[in-house]
Every structure is written in structure tokens, then in C-alpha cells.
C-alpha positions as CSV (number, residue, x, y, z in Angstrom):
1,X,32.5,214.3,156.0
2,X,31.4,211.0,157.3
3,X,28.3,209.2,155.3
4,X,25.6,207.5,156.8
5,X,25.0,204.3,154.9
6,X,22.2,201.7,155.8
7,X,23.0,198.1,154.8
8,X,19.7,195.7,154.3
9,X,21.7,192.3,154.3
10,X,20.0,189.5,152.5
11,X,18.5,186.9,154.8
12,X,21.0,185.4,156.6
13,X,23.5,188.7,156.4
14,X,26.2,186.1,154.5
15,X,28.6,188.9,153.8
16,X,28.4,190.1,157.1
17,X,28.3,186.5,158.6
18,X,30.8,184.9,156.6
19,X,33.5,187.6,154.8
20,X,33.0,190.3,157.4
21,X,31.7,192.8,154.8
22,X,30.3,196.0,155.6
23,X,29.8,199.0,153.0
24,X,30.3,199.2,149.6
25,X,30.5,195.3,150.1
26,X,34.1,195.8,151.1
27,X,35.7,193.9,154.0
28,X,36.3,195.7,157.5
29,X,36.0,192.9,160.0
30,X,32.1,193.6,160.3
31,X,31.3,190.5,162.2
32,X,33.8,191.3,164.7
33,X,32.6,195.3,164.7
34,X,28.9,194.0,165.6
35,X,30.6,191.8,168.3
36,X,32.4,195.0,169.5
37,X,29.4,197.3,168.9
38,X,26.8,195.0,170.8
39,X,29.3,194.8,174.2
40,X,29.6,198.6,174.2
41,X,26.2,199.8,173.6
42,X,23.7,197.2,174.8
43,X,24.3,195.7,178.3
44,X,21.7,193.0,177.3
45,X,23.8,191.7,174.2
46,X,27.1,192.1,175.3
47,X,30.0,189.0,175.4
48,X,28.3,187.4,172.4
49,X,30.8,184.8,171.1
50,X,31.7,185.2,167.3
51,X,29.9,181.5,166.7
52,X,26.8,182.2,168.4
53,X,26.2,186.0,166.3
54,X,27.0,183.6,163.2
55,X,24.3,181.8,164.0
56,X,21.8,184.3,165.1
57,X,22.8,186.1,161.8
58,X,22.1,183.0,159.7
59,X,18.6,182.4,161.0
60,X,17.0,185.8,161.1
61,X,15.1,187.1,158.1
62,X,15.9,190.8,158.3
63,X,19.2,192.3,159.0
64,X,20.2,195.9,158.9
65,X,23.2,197.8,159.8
66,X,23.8,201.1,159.8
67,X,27.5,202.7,159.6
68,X,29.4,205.8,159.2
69,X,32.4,205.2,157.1
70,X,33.5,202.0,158.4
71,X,32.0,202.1,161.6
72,X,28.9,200.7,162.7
73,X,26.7,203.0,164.5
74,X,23.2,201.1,164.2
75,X,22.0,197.4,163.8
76,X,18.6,195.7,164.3
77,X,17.3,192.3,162.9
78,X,14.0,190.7,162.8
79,X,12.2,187.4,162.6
80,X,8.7,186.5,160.6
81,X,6.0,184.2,159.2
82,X,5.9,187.3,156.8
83,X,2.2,187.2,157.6
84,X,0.7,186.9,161.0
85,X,3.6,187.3,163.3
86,X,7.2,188.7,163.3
87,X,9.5,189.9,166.3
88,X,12.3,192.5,166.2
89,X,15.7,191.9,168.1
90,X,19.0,193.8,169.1
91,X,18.0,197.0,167.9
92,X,20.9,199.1,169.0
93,X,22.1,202.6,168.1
94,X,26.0,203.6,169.1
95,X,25.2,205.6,172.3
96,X,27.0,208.9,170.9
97,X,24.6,208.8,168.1
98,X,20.9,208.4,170.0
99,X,18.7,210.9,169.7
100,X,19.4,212.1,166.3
101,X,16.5,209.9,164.1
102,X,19.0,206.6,163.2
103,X,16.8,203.9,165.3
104,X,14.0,205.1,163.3
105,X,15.7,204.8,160.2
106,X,16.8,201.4,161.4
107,X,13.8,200.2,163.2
108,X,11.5,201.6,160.0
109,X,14.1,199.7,157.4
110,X,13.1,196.8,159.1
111,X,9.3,197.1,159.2
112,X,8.9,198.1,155.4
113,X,11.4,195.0,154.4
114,X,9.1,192.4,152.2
115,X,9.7,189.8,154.9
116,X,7.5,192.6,157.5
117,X,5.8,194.9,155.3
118,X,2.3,192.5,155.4
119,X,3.1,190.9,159.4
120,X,-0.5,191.6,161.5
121,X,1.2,191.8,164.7
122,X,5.0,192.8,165.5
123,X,6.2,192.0,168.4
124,X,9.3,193.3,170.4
125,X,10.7,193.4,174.0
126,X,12.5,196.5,175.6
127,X,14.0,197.3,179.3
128,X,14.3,200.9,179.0
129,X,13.4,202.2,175.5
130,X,9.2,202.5,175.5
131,X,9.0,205.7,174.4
132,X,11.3,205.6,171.8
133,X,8.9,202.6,170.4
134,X,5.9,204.3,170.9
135,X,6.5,207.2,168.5
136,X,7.1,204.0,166.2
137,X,3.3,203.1,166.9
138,X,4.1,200.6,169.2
139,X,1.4,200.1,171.9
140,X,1.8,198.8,175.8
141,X,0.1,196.0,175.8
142,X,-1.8,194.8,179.2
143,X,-4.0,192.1,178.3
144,X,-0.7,189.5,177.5
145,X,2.3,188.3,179.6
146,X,5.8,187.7,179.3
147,X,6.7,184.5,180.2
148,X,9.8,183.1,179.8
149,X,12.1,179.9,179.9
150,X,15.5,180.8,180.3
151,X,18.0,178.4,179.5
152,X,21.7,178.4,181.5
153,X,24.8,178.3,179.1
């Protein structure tokens, strides 16, 4: 039988980023896996070029994947002052496995990490996934906006 295993990279995922490690610090294309995972389970993170995750990878404070074997099934990462503000990104489950408690796991990895434990406010953007967040203790809030400056590639 398969085991779940969650990975908490060090800042910067290296292994991941650089020697495509995944469990059991083993190599299994894992850069390339995330690449794969993100274009078939997230619409919003899909045709990510292997040079630009590299980079994401190498400037976000927490990173955590989550894999079966040698698939990856779950993956989130997060940015932080580590004490007034932090914001979580690209937290995506493998559609066959939603619903079954693994974007908690991830999503709580994340916000008990040292670099989020003591963060006042968390921040985090979704486009179809509130109430999945809110049993997390996230809250709507009404009394910001959005605003955004979007860049062309």
C-alpha cells in the first residue's frame, strides 16, 4: 500500500529546485512532477515554465509537498515577515484526492512552520475554494479590496 508522505523543504525547496528530489531525499524528477501536477490540477498555475517554478521555489519561505510513493498529490508554499504579515500560494491537491483531509494537512503544515507560526495576519486568494478555507478559520473579509497590477509576459 501506497504511503502518504509530507515533505517540509527548507526555504528555497533546493532539493526540489535544483536535483529534483522528492521522498526519502531520492531523485524522481520532482521539479518537473510539480510542473506536471500544477497544469493538471490548477487551471490558474498551469504552463509554468521550469525556470520561472525555480524561481518561485527559490524565493518562498515555506514549501511543502505532499506525495504518495513517488507521486505528488499535494503542494502549497507561502511567503512571510514571520511576524505581521505572510500570504499562502498554489495550494493544490491532485483532483482524485480532494475531499479526503490532504489540503488541510498541507494548508496546516504550512501555518504551524516557524516562518508562520507567530504571522498576525495571513493572507491568501482563492477563485473557487472559500469554504474549504473557512473550516481553516479563514474569514471573508469586506472591509479590503483586491487590487491588482497585472503584468503581460
Amino acid at each position: 500500500m501506497a504511503e502518504l508522505k509530507l515533505i517540509k523543504h527548507l526555504q528555497g525547496a533546493p532539493g526540489l529546485r535544483l536535483f529534483g528530489l522528492g521522498p526519502n531525499l531520492l531523485p524522481c524528477g520532482g521539479l518537473r512532477k510539480l510542473q506536471l501536477f500544477l497544469n493538471k490540477n490548477a487551471f490558474w498555475a498551469s504552463n509554468r515554465k521550469i525556470n520561472d517554478l525555480k524561481e518561485c521555489l527559490a524565493n518562498s519561505d515555506v514549501i511543502v509537498s505532499l506525495w504518495l510513493d513517488k507521486e505528488m498529490v499535494g503542494f502549497g508554499r507561502a511567503l512571510s515577515d514571520n511576524v505581521y504579515r505572510g500570504v499562502l500560494w498554489d495550494i493544490v491537491i491532485d483532483k482524485r484526492f480532494q475531499g479526503k483531509g490532504y489540503g488541510k494537512v498541507v494548508v496546516n503544515s504550512i501555518l504551524n512552520s516557524e516562518e508562520m507560526k507567530r504571522v498576525q495576519k495571513i493572507y491568501l486568494m482563492t477563485t473557487n475554494k472559500k469554504d474549504f478555507y473557512s473550516q481553516l478559520d479563514f474569514k471573508d473579509v469586506n472591509s479590503q479590496d483586491l487590487l491588482i497590477n497585472e503584468k503581460t509576459l
